[in-house]
VOPAGU-2260 file (C-alpha; in pm, 1 decimal, decimal comma):
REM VOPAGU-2260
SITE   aa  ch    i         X         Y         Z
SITE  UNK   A    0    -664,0   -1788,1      31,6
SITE  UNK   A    1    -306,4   -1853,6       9,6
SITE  UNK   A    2    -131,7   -1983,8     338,3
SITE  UNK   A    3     191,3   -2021,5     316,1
SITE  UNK   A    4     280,5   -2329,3     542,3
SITE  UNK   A    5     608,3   -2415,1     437,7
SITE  UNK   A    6     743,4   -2344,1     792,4
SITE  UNK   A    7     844,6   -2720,0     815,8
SITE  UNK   A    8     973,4   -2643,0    1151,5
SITE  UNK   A    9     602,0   -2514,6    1298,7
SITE  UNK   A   10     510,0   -2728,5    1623,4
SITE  UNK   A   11     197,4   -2616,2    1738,4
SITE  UNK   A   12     -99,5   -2422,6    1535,5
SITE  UNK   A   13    -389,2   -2220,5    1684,6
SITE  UNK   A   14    -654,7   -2055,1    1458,1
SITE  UNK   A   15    -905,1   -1858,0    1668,5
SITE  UNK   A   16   -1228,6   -1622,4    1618,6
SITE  UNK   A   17   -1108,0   -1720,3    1201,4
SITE  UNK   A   18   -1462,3   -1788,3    1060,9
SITE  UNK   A   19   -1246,4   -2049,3     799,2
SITE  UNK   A   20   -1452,6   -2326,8     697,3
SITE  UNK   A   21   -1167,5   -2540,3     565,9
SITE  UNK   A   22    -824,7   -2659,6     666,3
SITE  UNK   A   23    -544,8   -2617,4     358,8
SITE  UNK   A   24    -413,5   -2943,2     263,0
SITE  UNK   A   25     -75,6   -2822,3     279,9
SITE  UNK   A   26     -86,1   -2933,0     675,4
SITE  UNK   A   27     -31,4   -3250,6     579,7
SITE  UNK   A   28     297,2   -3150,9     532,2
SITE  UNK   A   29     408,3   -3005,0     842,5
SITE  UNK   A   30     558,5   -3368,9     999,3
SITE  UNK   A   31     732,8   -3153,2    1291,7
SITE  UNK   A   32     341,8   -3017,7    1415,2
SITE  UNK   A   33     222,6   -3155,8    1740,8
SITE  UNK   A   34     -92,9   -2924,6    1804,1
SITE  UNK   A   35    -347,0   -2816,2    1615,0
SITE  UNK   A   36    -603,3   -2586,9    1732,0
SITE  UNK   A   37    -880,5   -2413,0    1555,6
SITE  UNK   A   38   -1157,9   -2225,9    1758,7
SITE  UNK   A   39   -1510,0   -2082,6    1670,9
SITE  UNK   A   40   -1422,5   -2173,5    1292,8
SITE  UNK   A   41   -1684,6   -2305,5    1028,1
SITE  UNK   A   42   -1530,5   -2633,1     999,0
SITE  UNK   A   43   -1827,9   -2897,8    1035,5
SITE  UNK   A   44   -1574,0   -3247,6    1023,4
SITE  UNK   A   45   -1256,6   -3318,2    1088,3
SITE  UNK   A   46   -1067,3   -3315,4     696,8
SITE  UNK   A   47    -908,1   -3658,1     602,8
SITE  UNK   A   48    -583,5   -3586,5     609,1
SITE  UNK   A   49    -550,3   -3469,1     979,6
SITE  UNK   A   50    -618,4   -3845,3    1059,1
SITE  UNK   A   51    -298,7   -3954,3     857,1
SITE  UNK   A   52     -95,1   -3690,1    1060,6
SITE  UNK   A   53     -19,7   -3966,9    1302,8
SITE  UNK   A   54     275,5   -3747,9    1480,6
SITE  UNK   A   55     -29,5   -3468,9    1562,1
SITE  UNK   A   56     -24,7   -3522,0    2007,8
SITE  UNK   A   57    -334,5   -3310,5    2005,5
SITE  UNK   A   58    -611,3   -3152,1    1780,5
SITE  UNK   A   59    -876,7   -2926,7    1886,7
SITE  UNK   A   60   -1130,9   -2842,7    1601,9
SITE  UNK   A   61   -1434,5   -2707,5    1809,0
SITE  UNK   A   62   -1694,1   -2424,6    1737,2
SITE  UNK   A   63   -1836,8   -2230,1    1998,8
């Protein structure tokens, strides 16, 4: 699945009702992104790399 995050300028993220059950790598990337939200997704743990996004305020990664 190709993405496309190379909006360096994105500050807040919210992926609902997606069914994804990963996170690109390519977030890593996006220093200027203070929220991250994904919703009723398939992702079991939290990815290593959102812990080194330090400048993230707030992430959300539940399944309901």
């Amino acid at each position: 699945m190709e993405w496309g995050l190379h909006k360096k300028k994105l500050v807040s993220l919210n992926i609902s009702y997606s069914g994804i059950n990963e996170l690109p790598p390519e977030l890593e990337k996006l220093e200027n992104l203070h929220y991250l939200g994904v919703t009723n997704s398939l992702i079991e743990e939290t990815p290593e790399f959102v812990s080194r996004m330090t400048w993230l305020q707030h992430v959300d990664l539940s399944c309901t």
